[in-house]
Backbone bond lengths (Angstrom), bond angles and torsions (degrees), N, CA, C in turn:
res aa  C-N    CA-C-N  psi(-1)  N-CA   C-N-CA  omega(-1)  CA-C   N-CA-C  phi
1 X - - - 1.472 - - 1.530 110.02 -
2 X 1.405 107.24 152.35 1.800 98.18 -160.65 2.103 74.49 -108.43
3 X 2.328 83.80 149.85 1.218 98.40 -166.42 1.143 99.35 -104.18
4 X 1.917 107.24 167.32 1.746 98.75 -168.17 1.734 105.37 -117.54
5 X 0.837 103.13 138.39 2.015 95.81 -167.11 1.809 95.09 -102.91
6 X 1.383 114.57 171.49 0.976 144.65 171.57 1.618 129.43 -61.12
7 X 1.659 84.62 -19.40 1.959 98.98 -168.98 1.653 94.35 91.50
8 X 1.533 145.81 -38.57 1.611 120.41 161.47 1.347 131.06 -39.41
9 X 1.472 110.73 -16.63 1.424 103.94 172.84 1.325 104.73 -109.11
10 X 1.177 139.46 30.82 1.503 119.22 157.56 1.440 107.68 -66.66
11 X 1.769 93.20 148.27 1.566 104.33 173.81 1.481 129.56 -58.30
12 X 1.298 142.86 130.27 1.276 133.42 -138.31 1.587 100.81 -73.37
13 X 1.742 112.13 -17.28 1.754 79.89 177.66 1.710 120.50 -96.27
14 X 1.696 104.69 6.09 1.414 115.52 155.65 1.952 111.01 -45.42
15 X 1.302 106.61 -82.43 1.214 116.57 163.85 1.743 126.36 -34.39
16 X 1.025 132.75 -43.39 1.263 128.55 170.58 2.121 104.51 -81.94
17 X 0.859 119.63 -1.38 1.343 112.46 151.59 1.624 116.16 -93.27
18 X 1.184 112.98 -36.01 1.863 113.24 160.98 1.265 94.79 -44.28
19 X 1.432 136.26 -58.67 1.737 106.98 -138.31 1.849 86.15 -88.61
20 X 1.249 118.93 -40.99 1.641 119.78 -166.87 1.958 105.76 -49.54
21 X 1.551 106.94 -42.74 1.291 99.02 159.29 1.563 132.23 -68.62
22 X 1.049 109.92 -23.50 1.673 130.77 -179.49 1.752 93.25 -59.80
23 X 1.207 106.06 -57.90 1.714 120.65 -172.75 1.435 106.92 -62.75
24 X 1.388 114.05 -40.52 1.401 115.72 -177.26 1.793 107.71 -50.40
25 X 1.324 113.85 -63.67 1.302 137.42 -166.11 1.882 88.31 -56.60
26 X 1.291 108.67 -78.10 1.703 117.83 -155.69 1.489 110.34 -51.42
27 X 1.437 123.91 -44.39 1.230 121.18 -155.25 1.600 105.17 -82.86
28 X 1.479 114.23 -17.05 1.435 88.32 178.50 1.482 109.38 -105.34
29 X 1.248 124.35 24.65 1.707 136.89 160.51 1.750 115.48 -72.61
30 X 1.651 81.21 -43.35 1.892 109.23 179.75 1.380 124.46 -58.70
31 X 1.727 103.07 -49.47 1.435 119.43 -175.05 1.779 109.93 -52.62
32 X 1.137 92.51 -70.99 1.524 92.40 -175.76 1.765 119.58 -55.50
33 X 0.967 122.51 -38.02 1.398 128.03 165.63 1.838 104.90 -51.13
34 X 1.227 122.47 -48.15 1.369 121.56 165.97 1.704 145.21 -69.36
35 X 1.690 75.24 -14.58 1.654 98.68 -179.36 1.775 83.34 -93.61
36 X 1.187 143.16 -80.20 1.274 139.98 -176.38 1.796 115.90 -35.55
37 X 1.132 121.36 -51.00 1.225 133.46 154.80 2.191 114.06 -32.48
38 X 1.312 85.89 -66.25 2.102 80.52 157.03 1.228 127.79 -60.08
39 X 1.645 107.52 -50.65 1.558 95.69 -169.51 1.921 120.74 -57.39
40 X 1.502 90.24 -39.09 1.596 98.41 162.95 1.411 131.48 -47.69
41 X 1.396 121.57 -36.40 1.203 139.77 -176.85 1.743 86.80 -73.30
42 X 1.002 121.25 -86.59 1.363 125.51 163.10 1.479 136.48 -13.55
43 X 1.117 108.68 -34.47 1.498 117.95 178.55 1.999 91.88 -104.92
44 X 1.023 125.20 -71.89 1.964 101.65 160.47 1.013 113.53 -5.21
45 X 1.816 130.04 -80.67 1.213 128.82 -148.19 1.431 99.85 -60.57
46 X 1.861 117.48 -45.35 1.408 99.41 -153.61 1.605 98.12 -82.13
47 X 1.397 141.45 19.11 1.270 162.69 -130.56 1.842 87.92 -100.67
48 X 1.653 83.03 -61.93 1.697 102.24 -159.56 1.671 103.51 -104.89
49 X 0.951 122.03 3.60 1.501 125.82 173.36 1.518 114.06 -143.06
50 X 1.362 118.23 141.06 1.759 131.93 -171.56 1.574 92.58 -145.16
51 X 1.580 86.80 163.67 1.728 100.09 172.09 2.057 92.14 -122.03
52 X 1.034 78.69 153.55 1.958 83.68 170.71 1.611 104.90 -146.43
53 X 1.403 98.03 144.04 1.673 117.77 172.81 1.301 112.30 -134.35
54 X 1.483 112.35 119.68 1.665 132.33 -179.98 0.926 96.59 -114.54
55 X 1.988 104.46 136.18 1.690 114.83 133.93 1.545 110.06 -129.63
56 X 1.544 100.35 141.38 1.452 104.33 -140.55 1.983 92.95 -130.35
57 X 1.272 133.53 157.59 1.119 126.85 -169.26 1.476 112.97 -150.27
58 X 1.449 116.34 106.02 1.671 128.55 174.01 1.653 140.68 -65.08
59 X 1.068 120.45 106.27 1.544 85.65 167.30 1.391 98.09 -155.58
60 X 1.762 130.20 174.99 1.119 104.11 13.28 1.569 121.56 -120.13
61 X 0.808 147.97 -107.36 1.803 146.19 -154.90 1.134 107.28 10.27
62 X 1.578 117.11 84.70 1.522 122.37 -166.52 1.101 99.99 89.30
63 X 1.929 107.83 173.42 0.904 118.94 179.17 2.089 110.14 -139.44
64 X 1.281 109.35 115.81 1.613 117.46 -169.90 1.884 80.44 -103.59
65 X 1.677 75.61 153.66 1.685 112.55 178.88 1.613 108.68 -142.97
66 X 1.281 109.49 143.37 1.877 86.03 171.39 1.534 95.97 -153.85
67 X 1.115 120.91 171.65 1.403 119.82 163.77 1.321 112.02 -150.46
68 X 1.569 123.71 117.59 1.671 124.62 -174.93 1.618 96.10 -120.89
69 X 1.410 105.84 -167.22 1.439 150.08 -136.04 0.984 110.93 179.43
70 X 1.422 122.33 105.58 2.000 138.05 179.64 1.833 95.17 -114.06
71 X 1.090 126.02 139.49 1.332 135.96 140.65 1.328 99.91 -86.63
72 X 1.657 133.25 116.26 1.461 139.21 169.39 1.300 107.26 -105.96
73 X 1.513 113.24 161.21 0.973 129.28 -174.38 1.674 116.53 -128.88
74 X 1.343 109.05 94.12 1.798 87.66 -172.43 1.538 125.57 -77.10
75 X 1.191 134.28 135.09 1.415 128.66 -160.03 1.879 107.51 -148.14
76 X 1.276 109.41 167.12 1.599 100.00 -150.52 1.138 143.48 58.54
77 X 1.578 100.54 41.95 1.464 97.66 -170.37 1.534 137.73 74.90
78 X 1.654 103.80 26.55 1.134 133.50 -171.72 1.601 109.50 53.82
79 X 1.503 142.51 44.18 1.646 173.42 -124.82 1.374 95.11 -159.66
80 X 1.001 130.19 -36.97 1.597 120.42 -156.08 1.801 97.04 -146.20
81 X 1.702 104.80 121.04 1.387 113.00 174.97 1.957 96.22 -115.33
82 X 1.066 93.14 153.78 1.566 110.12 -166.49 1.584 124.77 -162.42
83 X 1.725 120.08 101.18 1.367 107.25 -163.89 1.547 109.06 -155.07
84 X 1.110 132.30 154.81 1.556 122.75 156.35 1.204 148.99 -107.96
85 X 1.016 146.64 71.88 1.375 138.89 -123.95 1.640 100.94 -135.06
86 X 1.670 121.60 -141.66 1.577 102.66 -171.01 0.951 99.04 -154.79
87 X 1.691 109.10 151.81 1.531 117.80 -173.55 1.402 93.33 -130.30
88 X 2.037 110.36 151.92 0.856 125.28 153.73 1.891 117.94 -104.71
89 X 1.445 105.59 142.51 1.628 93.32 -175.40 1.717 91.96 -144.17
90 X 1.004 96.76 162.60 1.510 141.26 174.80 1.575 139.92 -118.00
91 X 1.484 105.24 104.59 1.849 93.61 166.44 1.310 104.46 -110.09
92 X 1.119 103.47 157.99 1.440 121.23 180.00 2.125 102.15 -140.31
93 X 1.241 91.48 124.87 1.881 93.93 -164.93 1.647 110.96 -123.87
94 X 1.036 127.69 160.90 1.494 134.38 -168.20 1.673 107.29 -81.24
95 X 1.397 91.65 -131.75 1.472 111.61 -179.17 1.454 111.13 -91.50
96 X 1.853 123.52 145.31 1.305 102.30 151.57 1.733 102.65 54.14
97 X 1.377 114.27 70.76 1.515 129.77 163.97 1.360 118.73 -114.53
98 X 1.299 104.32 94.82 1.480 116.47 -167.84 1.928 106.28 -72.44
99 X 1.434 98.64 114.62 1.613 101.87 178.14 2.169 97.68 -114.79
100 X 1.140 96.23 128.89 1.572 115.89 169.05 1.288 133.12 -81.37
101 X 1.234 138.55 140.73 1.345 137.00 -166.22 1.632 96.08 -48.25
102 X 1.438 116.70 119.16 1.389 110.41 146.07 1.363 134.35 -109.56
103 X 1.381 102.33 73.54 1.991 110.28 170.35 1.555 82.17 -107.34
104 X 1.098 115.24 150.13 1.396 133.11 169.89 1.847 112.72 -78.74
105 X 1.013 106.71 -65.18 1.580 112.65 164.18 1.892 122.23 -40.87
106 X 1.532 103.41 -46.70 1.504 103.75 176.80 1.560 100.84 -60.13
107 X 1.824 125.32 -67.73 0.747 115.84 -171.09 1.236 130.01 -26.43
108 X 1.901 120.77 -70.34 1.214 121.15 -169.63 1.781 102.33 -62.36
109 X 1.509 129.08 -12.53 1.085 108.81 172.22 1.788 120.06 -95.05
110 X 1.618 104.41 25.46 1.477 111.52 153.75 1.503 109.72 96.38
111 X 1.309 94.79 25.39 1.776 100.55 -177.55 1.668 107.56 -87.78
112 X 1.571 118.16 135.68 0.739 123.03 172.97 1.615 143.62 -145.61
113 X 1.788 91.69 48.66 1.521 122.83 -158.19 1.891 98.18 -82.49
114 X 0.652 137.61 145.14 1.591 137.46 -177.99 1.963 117.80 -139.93
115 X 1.357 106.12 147.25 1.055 104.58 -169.88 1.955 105.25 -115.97
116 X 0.997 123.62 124.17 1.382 146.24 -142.07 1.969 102.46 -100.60
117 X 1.056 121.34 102.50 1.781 112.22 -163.42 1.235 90.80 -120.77
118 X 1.430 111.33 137.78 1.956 97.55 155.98 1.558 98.75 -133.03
119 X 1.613 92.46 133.50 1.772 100.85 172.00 1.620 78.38 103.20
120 X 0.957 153.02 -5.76 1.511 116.30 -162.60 1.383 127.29 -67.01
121 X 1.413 111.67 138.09 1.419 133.01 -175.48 1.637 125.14 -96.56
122 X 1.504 153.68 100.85 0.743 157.89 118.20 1.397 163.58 -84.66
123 X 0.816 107.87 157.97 1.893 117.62 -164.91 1.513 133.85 -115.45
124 X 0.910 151.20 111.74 1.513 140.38 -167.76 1.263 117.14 -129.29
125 X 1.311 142.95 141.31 1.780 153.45 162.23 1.396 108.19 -97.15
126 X 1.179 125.38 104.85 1.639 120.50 -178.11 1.519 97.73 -127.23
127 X 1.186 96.81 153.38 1.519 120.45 152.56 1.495 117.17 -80.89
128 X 1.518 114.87 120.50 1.653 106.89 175.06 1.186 116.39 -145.45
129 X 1.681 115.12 164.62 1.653 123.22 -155.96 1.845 71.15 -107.28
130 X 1.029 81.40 154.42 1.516 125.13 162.67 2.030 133.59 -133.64
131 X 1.129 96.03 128.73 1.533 83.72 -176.44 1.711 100.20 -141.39
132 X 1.416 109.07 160.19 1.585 108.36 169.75 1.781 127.34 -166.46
133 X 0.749 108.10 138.86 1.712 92.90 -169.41 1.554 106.99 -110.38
134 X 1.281 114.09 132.62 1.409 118.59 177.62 2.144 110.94 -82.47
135 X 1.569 85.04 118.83 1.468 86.60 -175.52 1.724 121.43 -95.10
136 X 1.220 110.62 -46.81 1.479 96.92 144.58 1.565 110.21 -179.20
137 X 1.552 116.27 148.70 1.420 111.47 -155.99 1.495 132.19 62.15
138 X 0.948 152.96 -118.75 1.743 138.60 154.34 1.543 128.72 -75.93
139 X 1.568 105.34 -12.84 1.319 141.13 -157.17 1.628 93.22 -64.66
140 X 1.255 113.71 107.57 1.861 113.03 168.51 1.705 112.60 -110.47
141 X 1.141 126.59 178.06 1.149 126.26 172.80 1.853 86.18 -152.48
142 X 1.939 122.96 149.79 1.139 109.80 156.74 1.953 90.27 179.78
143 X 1.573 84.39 -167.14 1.596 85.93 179.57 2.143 94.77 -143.86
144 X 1.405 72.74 -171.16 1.931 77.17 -171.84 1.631 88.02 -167.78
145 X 1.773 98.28 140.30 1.542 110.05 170.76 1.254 119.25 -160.71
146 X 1.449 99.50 145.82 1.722 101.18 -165.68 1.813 102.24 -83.62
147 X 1.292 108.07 147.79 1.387 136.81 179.64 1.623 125.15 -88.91
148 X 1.492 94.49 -62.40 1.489 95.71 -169.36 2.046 89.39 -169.33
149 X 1.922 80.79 139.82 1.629 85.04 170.10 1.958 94.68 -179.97
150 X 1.520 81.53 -157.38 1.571 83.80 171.06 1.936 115.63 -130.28
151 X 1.123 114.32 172.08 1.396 144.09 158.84 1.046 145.17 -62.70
152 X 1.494 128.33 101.64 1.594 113.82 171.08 1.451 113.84 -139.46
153 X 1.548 99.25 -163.36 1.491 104.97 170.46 1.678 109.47 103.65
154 X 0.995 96.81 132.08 2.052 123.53 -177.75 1.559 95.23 -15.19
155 X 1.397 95.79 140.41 1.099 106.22 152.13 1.590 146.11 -90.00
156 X 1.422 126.00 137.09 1.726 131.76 -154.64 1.792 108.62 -108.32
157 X 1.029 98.74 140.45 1.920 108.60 160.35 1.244 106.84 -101.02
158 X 1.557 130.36 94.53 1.443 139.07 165.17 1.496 98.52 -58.89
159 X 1.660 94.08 170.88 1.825 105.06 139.37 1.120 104.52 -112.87
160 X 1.004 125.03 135.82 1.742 161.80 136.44 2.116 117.26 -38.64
161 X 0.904 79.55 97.88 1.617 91.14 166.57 1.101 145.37 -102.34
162 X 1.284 136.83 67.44 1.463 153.20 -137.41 1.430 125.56 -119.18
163 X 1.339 108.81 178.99 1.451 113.60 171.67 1.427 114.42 -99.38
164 X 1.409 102.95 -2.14 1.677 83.31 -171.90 1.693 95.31 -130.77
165 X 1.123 113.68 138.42 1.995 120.86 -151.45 1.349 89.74 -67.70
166 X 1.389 129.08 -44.38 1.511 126.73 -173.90 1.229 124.68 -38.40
167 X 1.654 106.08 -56.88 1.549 110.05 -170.14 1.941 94.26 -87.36
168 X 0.940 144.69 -13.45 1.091 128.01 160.96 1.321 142.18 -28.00
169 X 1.604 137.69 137.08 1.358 111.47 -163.80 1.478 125.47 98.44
170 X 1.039 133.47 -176.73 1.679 115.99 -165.70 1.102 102.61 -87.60
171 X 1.909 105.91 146.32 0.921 125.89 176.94 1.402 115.91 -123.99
172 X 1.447 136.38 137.71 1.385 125.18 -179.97 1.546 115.95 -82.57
173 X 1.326 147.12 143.07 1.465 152.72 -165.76 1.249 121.29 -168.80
174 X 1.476 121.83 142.48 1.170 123.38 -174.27 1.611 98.75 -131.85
175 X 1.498 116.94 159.63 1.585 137.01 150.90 1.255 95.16 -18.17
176 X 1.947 117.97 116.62 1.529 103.64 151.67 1.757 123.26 -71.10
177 X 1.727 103.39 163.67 1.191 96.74 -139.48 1.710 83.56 -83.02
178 X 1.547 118.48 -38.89 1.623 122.61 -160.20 1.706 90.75 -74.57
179 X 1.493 118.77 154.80 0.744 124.64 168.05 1.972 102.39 -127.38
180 X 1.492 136.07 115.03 1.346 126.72 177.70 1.516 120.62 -123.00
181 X 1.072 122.05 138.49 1.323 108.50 169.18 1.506 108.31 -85.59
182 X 1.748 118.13 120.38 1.585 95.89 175.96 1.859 88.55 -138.79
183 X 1.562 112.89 40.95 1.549 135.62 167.49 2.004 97.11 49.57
184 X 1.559 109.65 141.94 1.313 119.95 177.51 1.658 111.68 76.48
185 X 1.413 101.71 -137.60 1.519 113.55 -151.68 1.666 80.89 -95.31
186 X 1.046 141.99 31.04 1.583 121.02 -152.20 1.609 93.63 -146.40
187 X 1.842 122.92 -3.93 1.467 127.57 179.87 1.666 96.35 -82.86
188 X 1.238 89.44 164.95 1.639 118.41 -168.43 1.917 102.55 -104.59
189 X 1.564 122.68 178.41 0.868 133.71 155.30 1.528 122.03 22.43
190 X 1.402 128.21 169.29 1.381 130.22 155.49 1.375 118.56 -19.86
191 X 1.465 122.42 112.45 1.567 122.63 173.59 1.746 110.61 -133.13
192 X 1.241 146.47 138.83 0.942 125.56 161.68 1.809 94.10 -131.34
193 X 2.022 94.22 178.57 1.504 105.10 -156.58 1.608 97.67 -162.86
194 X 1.182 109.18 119.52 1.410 99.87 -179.35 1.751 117.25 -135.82
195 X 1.236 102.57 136.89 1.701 105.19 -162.41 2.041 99.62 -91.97
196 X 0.532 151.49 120.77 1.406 143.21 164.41 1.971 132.93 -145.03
197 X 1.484 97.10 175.18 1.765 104.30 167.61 0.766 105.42 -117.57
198 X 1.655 114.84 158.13 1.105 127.20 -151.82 1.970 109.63 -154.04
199 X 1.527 106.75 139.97 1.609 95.19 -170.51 1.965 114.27 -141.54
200 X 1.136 97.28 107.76 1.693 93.38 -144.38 1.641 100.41 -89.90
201 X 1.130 135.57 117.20 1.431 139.44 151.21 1.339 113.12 -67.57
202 X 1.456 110.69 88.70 2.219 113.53 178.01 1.215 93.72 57.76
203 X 1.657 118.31 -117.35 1.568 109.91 -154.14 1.699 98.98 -113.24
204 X 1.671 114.10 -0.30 1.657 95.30 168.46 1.881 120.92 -98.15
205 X 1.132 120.40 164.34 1.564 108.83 -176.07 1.376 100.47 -153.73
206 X 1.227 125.13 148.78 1.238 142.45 109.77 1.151 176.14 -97.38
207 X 1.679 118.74 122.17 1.841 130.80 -159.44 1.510 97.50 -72.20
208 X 1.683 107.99 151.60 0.873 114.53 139.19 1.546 118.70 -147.38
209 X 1.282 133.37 -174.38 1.502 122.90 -143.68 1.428 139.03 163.72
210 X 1.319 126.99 -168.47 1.177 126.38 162.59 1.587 122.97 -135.27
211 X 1.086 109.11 124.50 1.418 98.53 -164.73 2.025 105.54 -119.59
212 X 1.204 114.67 122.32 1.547 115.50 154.88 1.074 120.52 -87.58
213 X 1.384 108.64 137.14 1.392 126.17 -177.08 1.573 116.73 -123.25
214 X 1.649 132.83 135.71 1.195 116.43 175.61 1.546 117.68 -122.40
215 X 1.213 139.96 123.51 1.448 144.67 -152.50 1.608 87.61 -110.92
216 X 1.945 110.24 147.72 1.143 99.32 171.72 1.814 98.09 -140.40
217 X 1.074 127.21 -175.37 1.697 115.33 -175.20 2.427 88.29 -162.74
218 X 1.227 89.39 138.10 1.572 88.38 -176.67 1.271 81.09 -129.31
219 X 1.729 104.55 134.36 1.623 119.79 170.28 1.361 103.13 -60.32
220 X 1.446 123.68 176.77 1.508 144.23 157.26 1.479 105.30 -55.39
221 X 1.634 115.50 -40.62 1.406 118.08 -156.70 1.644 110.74 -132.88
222 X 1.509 128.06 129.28 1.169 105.70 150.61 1.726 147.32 -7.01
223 X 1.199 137.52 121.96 1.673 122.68 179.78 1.822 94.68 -112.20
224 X 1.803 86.19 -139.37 1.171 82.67 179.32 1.116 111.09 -75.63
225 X 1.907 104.45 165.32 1.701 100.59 173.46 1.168 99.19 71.81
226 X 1.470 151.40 43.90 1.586 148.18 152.85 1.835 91.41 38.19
227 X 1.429 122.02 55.64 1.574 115.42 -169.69 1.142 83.05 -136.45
228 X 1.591 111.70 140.25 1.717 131.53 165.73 1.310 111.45 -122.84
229 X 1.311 121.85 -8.61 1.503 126.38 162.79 1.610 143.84 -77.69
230 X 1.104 118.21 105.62 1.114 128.40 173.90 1.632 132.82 -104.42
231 X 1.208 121.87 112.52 1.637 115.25 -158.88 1.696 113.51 -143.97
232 X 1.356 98.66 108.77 1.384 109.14 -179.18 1.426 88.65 -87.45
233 X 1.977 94.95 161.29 2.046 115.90 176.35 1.823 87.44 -144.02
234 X 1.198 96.06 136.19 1.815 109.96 168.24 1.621 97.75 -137.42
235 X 0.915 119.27 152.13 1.447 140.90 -168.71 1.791 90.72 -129.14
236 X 1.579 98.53 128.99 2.113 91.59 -173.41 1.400 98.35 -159.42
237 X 1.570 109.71 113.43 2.162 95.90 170.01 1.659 124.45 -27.20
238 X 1.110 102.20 121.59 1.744 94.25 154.75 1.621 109.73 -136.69
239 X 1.267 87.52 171.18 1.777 109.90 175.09 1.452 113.79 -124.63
240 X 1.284 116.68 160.61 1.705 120.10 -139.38 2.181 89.72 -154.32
241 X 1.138 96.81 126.59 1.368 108.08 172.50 2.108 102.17 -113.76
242 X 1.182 93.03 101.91 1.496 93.54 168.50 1.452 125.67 -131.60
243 X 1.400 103.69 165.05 1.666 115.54 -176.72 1.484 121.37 -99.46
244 X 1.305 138.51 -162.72 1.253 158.11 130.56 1.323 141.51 -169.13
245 X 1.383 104.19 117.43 1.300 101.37 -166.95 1.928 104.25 -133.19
């Protein structure tokens, strides 16, 4: 009499055609549930995180240009953007650009020797915070400020305006090189900072605003006051063409 098994004794390549059909059926039920399963994960991440690229344009007394890069972070319920990333900026200045002693200490002790530029040209690499709050629909409001970086750009022969007749008269100076944020009369080098609104169509937008900017130039040589710093600030509307993606 023929015996009846359980299905454990099928021959093993019986069984390895069970599972290859088994696979046939399951895996393409699976795929798409896993492919949808990423894109979600994917569309989250970029949910709560964006990249943005500005170039943004100042005036007037002179004319600033800059162009940065924020990695943001949206948080609160996508209400609150928050990031640091880096800007490059530029002044470019007329005639007769009056820059002022910048030591912080001379100043408040009443110094008021000045260094005289015309045409001056500068450049800066900073690190800067950015922040912004979404007010409603594309509608933003926020500010952004540089931290820390460095200095460049050609070097100038000012005139020098002083107390002491010697150092009077031209002086040679270039872009200082440090740039710091350490807030007030007490910051270093090239800094800019800009307060603005903001109105975003999907991923393009546009700022507009007020932005301060501070330019600085260090002689070759000590003047008066063992001081080589000189640092003009203008505060000037600009407008800002930016992205996000």
């Amino acid at each position: 009499m023929p015996v009846k098994t359980d299905g454990t004794d099928l021959p093993e390549r019986s069984r390895s055609g069970l599972i290859v059909l088994a696979a046939r059926w399951i895996l393409p039920l699976l795929l798409p549930a896993a492919a949808q399963a990423t894109a979600e994960n994917l569309e989250a991440d970029h949910s709560i995180f964006f990249q943005q690229v500005d170039v943004s344009f100042a005036v007037p007394s002179g004319v600033t240009a800059s162009l940065s890069y924020t990695p943001t972070f949206r948080l609160f319920g996508r209400r609150l953007n928050a990031g640091i990333g880096g800007r490059f900026s530029s002044f470019f200045g007329g005639q007769g650009v009056v820059f002022p002693n910048g030591d912080a200490a001379l100043i408040a002790a009443g110094a008021k020797d000045t260094l005289t530029v015309d045409q001056p040209r500068s450049f800066a690499l900073n690190l800067m915070f950015a922040v912004s709050v979404r007010l409603f629909a594309g509608l933003e409001a926020g500010m952004n400020i540089d931290l820390l970086g460095v200095g460049f750009g050609p070097s100038v022969t000012g005139r020098y305006a002083g107390s002491e007749p010697g150092s009077a008269g031209p002086q040679e100076a270039s872009p200082s090189r440090l740039n710091l944020l350490l807030l007030g009369r007490h910051d270093h080098g090239q800094l800019d900072s800009e307060f603005f609104a903001a109105y975003w169509f999907d991923s393009w937008g546009v700022r507009v605003g007020v932005s301060h900017m501070s330019t600085e130039y260090t002689t070759s040589r000590p003047l008066d006051g063992n001081n080589d710093r000189f640092r003009a600030s203008a505060t000037r509307a600009f407008a800002a063409l930016a992205y996000r993606f």
